[in-house]
ROSE-4610 file (N, C-alpha, C; in Angstrom, 1 decimal, always signed):
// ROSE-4610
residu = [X/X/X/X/X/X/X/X/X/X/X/X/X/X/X/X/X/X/X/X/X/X/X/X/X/X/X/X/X/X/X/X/X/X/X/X/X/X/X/X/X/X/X/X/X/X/X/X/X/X/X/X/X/X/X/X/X/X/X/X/X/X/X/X/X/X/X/X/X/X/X/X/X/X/X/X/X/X/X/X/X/X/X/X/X/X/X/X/X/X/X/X/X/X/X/X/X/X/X/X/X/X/X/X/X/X/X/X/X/X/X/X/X/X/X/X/X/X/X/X/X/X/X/X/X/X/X/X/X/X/X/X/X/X/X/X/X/X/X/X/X/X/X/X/X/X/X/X/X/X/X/X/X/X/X/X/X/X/X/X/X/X/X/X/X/X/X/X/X/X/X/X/X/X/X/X/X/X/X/X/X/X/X/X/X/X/X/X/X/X/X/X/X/X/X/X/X/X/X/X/X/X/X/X/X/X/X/X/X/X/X/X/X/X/X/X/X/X/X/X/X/X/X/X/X/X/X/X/X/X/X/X/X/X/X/X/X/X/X/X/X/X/X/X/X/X/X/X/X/X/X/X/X/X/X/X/X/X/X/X/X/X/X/X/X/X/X/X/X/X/X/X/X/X/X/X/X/X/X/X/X/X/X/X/X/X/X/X/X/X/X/X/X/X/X/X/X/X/X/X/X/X/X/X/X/X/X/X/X/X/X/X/X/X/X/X/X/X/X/X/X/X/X/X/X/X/X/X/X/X/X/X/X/X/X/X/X/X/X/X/X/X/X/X/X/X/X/X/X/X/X/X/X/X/X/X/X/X/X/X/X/X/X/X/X/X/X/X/X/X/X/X/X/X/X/X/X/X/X/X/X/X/X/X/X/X/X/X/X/X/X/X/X/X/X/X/X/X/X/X/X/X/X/X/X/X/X/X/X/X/X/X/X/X/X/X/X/X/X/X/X/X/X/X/X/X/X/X/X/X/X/X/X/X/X/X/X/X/X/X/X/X/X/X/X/X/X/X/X/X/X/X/X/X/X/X/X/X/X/X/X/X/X/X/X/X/X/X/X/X/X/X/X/X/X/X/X/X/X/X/X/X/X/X/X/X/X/X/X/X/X/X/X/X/X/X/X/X/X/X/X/X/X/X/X/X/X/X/X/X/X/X/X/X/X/X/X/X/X/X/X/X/X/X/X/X/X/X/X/X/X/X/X/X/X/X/X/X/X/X/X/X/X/X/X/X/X/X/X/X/X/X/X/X/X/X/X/X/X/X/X/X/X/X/X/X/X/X/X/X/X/X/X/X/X/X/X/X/X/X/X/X/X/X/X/X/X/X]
num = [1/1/1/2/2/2/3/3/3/4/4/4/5/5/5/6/6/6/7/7/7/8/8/8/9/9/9/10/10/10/11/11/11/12/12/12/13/13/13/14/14/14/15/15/15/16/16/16/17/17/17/18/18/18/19/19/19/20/20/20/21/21/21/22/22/22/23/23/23/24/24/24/25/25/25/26/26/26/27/27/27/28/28/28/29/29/29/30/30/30/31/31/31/32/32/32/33/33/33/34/34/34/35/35/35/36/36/36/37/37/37/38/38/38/39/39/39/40/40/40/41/41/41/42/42/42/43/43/43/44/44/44/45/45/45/46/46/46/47/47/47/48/48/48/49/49/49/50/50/50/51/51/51/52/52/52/53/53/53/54/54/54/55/55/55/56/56/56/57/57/57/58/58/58/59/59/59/60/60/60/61/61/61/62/62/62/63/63/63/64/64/64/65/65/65/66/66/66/67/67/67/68/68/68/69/69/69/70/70/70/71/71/71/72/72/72/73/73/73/74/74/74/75/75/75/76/76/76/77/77/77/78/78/78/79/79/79/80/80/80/81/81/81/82/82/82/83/83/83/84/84/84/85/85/85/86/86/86/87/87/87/88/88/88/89/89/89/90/90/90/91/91/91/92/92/92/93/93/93/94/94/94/95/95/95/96/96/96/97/97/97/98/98/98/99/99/99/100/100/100/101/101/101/102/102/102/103/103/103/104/104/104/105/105/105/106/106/106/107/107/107/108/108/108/109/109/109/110/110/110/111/111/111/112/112/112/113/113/113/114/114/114/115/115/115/116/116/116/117/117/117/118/118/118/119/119/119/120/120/120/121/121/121/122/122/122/123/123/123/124/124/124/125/125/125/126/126/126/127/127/127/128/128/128/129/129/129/130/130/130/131/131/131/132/132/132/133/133/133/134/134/134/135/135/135/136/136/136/137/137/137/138/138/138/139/139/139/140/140/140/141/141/141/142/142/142/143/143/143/144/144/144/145/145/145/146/146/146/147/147/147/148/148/148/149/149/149/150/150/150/151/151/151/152/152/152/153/153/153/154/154/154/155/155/155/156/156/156/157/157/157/158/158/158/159/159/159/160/160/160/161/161/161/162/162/162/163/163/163/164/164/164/165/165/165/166/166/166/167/167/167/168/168/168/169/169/169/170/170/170/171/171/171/172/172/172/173/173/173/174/174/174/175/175/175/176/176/176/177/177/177/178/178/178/179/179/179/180/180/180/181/181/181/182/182/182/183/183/183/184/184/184/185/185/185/186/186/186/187/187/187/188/188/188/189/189/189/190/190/190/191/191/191/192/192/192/193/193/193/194/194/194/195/195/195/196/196/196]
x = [+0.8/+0.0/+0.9/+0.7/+1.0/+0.7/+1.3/+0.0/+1.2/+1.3/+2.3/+3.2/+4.2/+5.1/+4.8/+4.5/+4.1/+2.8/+2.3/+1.6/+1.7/+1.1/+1.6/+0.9/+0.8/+0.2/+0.9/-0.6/+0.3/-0.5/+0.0/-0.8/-0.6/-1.8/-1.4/-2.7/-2.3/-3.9/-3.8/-5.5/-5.7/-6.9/-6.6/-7.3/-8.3/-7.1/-7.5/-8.6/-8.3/-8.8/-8.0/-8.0/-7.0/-7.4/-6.2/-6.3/-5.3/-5.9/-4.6/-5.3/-4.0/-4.5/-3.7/-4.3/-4.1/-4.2/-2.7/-3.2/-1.9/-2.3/-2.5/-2.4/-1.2/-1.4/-2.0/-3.3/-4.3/-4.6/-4.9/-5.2/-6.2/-7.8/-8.8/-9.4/-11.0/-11.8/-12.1/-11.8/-12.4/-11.2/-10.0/-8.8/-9.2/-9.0/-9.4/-10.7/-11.9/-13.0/-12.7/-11.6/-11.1/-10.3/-9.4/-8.3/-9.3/-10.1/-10.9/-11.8/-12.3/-13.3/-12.0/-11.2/-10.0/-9.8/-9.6/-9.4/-10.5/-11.8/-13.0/-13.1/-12.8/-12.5/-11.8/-10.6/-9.7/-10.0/-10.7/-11.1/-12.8/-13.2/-15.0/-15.1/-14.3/-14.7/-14.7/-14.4/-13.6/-14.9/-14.7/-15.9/-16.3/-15.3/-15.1/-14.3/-14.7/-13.7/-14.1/-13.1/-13.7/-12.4/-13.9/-13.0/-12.7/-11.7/-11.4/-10.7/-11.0/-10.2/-10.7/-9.5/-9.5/-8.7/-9.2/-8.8/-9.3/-8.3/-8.5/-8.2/-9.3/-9.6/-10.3/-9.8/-10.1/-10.1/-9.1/-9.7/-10.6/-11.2/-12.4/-11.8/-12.0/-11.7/-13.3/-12.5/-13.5/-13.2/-13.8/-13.2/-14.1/-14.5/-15.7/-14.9/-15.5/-15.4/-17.0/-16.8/-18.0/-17.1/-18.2/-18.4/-17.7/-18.7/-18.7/-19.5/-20.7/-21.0/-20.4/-19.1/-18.7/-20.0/-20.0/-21.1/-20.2/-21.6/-21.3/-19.7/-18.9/-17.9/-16.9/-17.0/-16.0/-14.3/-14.8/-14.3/-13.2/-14.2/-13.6/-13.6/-14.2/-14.1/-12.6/-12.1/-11.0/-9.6/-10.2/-9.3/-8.9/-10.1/-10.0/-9.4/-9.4/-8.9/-7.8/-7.2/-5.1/-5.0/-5.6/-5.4/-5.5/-6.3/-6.9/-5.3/-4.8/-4.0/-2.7/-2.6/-1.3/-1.5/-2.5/-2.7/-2.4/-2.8/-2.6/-4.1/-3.4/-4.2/-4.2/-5.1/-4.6/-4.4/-5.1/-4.9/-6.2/-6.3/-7.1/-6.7/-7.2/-7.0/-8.5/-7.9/-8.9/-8.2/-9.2/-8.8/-9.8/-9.2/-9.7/-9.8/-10.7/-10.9/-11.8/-10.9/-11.3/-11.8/-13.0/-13.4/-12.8/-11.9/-11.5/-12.4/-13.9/-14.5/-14.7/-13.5/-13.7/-13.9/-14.7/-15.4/-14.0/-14.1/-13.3/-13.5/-14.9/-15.9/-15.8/-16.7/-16.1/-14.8/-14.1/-12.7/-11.7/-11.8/-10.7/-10.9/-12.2/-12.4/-11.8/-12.1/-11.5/-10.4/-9.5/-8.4/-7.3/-8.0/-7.4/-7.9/-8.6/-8.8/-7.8/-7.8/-6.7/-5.1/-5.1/-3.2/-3.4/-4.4/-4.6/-4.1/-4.7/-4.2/-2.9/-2.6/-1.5/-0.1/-0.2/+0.8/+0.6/-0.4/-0.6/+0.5/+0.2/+0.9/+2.1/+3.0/+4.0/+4.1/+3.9/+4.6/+4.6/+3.7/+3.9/+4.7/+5.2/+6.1/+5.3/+5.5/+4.8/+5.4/+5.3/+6.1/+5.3/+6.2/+5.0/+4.4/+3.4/+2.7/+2.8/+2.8/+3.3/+2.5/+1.6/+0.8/+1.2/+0.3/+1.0/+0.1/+0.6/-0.2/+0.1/-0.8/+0.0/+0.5/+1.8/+1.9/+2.1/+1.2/+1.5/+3.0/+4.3/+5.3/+5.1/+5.0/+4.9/+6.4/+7.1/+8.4/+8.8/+10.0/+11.0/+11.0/+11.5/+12.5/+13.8/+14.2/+15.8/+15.9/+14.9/+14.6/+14.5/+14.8/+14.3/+15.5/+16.6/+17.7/+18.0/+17.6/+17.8/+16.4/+15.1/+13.8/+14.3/+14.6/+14.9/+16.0/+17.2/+18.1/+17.7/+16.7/+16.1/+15.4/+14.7/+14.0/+14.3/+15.5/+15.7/+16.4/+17.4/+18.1/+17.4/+15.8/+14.7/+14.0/+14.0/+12.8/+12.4/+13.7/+13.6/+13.5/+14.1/+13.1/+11.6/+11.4/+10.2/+9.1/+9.6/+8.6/+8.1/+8.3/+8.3/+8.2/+6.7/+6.3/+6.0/+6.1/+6.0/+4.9/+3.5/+2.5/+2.0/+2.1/+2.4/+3.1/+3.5/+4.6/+3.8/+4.2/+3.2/+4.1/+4.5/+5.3/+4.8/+4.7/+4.1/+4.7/+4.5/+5.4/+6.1/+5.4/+6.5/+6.2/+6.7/+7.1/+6.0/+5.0/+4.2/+4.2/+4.8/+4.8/+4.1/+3.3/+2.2/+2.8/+3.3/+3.9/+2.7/+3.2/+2.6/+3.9/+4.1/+5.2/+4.5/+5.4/+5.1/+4.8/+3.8/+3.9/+5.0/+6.1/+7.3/+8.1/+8.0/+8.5/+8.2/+7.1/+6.4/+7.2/+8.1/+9.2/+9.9/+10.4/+11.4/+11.9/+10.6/+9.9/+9.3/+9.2/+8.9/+10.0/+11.3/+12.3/+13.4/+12.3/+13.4/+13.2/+14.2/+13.8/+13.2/+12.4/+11.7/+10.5/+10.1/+8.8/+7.9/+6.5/+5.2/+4.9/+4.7/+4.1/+2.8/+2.1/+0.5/+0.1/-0.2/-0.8/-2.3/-2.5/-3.8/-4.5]
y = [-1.2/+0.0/+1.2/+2.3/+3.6/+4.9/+5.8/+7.1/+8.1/+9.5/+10.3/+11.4/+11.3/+12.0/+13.4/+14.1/+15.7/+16.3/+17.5/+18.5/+19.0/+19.2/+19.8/+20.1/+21.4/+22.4/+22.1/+21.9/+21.9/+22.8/+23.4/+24.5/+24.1/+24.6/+24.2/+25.1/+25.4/+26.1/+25.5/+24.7/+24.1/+25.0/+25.4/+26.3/+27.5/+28.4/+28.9/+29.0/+27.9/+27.2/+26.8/+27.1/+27.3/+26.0/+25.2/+23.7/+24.0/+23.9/+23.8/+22.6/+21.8/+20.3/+20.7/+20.7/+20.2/+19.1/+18.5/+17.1/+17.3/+16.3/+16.3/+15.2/+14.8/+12.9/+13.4/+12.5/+12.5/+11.1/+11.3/+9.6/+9.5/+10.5/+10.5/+11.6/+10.7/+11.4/+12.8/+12.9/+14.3/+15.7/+14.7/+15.6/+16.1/+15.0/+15.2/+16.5/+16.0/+17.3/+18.2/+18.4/+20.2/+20.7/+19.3/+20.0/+20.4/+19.7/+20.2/+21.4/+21.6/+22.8/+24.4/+23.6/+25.0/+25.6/+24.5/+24.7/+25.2/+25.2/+25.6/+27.1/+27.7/+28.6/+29.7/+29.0/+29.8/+30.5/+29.3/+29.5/+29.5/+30.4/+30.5/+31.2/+31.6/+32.0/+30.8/+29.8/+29.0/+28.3/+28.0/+27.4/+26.3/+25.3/+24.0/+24.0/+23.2/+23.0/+20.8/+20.2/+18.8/+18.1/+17.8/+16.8/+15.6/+14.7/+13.2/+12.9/+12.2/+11.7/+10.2/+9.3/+7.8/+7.4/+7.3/+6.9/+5.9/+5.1/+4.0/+4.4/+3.8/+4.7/+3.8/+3.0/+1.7/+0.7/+0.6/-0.8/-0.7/+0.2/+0.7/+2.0/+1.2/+2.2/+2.8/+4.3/+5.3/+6.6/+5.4/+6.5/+7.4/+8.9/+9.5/+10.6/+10.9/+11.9/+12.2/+13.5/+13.7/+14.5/+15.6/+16.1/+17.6/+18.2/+19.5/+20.2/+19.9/+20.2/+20.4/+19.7/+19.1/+18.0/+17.9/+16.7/+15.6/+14.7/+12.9/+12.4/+11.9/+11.3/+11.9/+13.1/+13.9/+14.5/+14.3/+15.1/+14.2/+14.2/+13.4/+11.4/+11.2/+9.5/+10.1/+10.1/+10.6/+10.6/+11.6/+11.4/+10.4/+9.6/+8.3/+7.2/+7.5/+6.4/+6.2/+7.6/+7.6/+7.4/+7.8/+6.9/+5.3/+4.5/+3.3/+2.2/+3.4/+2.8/+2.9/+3.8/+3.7/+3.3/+2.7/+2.6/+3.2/+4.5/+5.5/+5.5/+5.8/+5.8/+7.1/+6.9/+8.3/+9.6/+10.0/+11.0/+11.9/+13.2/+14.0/+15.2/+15.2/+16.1/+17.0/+18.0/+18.9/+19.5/+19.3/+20.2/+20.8/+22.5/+23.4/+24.1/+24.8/+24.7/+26.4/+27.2/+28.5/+28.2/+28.3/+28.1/+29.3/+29.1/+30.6/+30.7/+30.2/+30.7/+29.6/+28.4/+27.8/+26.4/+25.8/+24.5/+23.4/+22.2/+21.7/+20.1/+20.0/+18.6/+17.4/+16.8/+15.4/+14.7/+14.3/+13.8/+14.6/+15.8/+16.8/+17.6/+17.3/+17.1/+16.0/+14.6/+13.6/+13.5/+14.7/+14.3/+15.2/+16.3/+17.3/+17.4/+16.6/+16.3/+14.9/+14.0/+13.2/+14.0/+14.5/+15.2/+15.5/+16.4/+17.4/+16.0/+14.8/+14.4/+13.8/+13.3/+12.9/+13.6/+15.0/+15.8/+16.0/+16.5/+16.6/+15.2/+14.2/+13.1/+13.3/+13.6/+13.0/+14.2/+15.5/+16.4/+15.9/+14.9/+15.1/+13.9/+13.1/+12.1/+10.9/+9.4/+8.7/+7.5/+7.2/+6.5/+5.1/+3.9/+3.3/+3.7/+3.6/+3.4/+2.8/+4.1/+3.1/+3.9/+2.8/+3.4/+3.8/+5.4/+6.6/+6.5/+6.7/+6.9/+8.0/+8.5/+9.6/+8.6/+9.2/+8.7/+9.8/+10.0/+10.6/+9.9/+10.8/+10.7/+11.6/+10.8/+11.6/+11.3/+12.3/+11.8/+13.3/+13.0/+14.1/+15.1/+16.0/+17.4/+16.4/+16.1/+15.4/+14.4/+13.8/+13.0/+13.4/+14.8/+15.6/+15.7/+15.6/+15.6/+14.0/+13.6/+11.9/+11.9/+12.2/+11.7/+13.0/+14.0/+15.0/+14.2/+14.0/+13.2/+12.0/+11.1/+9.8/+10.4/+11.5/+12.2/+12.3/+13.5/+14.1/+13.0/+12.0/+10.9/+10.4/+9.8/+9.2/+9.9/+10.8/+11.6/+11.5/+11.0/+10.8/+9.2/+8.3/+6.9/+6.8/+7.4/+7.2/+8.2/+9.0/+10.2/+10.8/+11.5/+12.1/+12.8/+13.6/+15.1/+15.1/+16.2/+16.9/+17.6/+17.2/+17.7/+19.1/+18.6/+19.6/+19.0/+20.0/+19.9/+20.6/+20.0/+20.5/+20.8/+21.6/+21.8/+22.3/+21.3/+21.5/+20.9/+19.7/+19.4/+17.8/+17.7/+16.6/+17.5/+16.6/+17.1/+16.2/+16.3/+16.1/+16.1/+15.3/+15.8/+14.2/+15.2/+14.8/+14.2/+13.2/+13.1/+12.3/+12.1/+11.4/+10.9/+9.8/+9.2/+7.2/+7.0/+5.3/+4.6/+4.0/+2.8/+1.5/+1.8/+0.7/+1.3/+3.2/+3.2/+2.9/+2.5/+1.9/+1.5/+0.2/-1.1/-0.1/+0.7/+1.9/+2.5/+3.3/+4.1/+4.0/+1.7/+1.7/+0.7/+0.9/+0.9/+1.8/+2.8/+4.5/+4.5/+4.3/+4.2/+5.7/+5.5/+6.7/+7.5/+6.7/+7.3/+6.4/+7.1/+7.0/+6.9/+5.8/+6.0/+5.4/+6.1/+5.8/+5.9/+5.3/+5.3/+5.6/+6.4/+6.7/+6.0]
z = [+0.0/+0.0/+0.0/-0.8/-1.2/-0.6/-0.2/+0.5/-0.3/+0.0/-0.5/+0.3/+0.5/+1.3/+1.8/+1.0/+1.6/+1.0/+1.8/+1.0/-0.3/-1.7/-2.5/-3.0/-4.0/-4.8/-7.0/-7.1/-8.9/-9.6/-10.6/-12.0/-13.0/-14.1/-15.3/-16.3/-17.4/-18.2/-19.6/-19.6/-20.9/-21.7/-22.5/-23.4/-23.1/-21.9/-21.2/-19.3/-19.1/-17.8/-17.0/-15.8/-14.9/-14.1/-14.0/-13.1/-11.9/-10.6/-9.7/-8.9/-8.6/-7.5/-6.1/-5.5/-4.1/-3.8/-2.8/-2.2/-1.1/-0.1/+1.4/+1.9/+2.3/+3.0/+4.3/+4.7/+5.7/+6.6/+7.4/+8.7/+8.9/+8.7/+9.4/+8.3/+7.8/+7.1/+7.8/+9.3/+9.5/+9.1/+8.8/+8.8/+7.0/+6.1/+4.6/+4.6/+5.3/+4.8/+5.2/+7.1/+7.1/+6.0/+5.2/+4.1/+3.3/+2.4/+1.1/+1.5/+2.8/+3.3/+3.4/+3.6/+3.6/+2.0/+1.6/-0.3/-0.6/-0.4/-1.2/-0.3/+0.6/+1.2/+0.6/-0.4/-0.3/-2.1/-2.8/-3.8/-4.2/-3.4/-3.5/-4.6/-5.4/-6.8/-7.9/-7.8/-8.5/-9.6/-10.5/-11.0/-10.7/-10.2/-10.0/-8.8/-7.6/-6.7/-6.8/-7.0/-7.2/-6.2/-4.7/-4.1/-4.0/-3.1/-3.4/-2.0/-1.0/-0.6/-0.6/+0.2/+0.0/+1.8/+2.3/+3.6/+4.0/+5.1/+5.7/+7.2/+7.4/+8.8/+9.9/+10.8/+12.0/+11.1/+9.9/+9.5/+8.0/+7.7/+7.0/+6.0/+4.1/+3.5/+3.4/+3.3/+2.9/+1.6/+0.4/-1.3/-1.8/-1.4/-1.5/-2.8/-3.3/-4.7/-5.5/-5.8/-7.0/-7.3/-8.9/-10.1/-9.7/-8.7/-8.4/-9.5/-9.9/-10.5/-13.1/-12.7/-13.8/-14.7/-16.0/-16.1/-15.7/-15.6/-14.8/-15.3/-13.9/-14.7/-15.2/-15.2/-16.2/-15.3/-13.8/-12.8/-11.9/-11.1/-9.9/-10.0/-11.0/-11.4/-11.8/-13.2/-13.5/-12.7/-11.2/-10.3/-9.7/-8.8/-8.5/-9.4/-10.6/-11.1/-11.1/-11.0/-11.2/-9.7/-8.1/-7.0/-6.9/-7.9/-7.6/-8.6/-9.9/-10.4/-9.7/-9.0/-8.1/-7.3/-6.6/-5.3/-3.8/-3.8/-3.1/-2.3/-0.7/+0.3/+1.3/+2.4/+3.1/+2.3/+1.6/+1.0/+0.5/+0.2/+0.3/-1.2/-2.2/-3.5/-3.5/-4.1/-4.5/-5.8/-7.4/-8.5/-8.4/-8.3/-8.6/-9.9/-10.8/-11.9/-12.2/-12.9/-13.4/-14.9/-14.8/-16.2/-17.0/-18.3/-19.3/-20.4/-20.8/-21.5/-23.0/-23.2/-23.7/-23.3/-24.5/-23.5/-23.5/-22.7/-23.3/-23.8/-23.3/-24.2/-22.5/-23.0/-22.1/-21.5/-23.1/-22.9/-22.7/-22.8/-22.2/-21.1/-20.2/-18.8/-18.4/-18.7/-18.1/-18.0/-19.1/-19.2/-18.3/-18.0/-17.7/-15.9/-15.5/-14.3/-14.0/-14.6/-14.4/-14.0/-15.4/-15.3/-14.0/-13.4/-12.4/-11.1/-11.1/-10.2/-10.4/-11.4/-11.6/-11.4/-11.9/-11.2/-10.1/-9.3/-7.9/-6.8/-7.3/-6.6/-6.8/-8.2/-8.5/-7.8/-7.6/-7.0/-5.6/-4.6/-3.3/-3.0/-3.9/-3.6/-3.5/-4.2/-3.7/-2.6/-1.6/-0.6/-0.1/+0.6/+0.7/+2.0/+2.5/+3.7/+4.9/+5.9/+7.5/+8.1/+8.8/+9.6/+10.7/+11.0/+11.9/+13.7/+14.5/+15.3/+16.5/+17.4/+18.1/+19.7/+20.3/+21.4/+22.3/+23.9/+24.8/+25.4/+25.4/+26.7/+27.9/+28.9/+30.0/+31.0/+31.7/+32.3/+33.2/+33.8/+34.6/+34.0/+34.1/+33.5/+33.8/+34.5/+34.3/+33.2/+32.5/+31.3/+29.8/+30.0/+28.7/+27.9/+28.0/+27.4/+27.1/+27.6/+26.4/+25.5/+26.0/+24.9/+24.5/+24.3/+22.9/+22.1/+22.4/+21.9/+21.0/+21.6/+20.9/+19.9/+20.2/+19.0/+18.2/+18.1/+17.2/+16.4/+16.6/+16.7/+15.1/+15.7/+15.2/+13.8/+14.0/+13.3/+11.5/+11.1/+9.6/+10.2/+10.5/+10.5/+10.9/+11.5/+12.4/+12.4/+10.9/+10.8/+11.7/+12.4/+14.2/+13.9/+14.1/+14.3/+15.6/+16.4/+17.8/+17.5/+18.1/+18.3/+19.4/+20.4/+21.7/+22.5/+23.4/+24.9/+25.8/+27.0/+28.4/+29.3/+29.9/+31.2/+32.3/+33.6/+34.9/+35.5/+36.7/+37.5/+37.0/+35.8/+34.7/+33.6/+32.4/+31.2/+30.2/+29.5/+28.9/+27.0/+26.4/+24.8/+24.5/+23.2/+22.6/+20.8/+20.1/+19.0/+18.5/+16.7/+16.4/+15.2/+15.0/+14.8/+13.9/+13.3/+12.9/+13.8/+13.5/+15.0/+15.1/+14.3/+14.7/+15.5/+16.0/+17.0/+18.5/+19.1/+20.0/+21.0/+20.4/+21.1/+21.2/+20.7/+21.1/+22.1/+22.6/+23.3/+24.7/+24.1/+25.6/+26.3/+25.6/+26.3/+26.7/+26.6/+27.5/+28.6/+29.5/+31.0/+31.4/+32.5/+33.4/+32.2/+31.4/+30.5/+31.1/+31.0/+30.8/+29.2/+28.4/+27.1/+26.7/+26.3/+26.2/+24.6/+23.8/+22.4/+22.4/+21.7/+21.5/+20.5]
C-alpha cells in the first residue's frame, strides 16, 4: 500500500482554464473534509472545486469523490482512477478549476482532471505506507535531554512530528510518529508511554 510524502500544490492552463491540485497525505476522514473545506475557502470564486479523498480509517476504506458540478464522470471518477492505479491511500486532492470561456468537451475534462491528479501526486512524492499513530510521553524534567536526543536521533526513521509539549510538574509531549517506533519508546527508562 501507497500514501504520499508531503503536502503539494500543482498548476497548469488548458485552453485557457485554470487547473490547480491540491493534495495532502491524511489519517482520518475528518482531517481530509477540514483540508478540502479550507481549499473551497480559499477558492470560493472557483468554477469547479472537485473533491477526493481515500482513507482508511479503524480498518475501514473510505473512497468518497463527486463532479462538483462538472457533467457525470468527467471530474472526480477521472481522479479516482489515477489513485486506484497507483494505489494510493490516506490522502485527500482537490482540482480546482477556473473556467477561461472555452469548452473543453467530455474527454478533455477527463483528461485534464486526471493530469490534475496525476501531477498533484508526483509532486507530493509517492512513498510506501506506515501506519502513523499519536503517542503521549509523560516523564522528569531530568529526562528531557535523552527523549529530545532519541527524538531528534529518530525523526527521519520514524517520521516524528512533535505535536504539543506540556510543562508543569513533569514534562508532557504529545507526538505522532510510525507505530514501529512503540518497542522503542517503551524501552526509554523513566517514560510514561500511552498510544492513543
Amino acid at each position: 500500500m501507497k500514501s504520499i510524502k508531503r503536502e503539494a500544490i500543482i498548476e497548469f492552463e488548458e485552453k485557457k482554464s485554470k487547473f490547480i491540485g491540491y493534495i495532502k497525505p491524511v489519517s482520518t476522514i475528518t482531517e481530509a473534509e477540514r483540508f478540502i473545506g479550507s481549499i473551497k475557502k480559499i477558492h470560493t470564486t472557483a468554477t469547479h472545486n472537485v473533491p477526493l479523498y481515500r482513507v482508511i480509517e479503524s480498518g475501514q476504506e473510505y473512497f468518497k469523490y463527486n463532479d462538483d458540478g462538472e457533467p457525470s464522470n468527467t471530474a472526480g471518477k477521472p481522479m479516482a482512477e489515477i489513485l486506484k492505479i497507483l494505489d494510493i491511500y490516506n490522502v485527500a486532492l482537490v482540482a480546482t478549476r477556473y473556467f477561461g470561456g472555452i469548452k473543453l468537451g467530455a474527454a478533455g475534462l477527463i483528461r485534464n482532471y486526471a493530469k490534475t491528479a496525476k501531477l498533484a501526486v508526483n509532486e507530493a512524492e509517492i512513498v510506501e505506507y506506515a501506519e502513523r499513530s499519536i503517542f503521549i510521553l509523560d516523564y522528569d524534567y531530568e529526562t528531557t535531554s535523552e527523549i529530545e536526543t532519541f527524538l531528534s536521533g529518530n525523526t527521519q526513521k520514524f517520521g516524528i512530528e512533535i505535536l504539543e509539549k506540556n510543562y508543569s510538574n513533569r514534562v508532557t509531549m504529545k507526538i505522532l510518529s510510525n507505530d514501529e517506533i512503540e518497542s522503542e519508546l517503551n524501552k526509554l527508562q523513566k517514560v510514561i508511554v500511552i498510544k492513543v
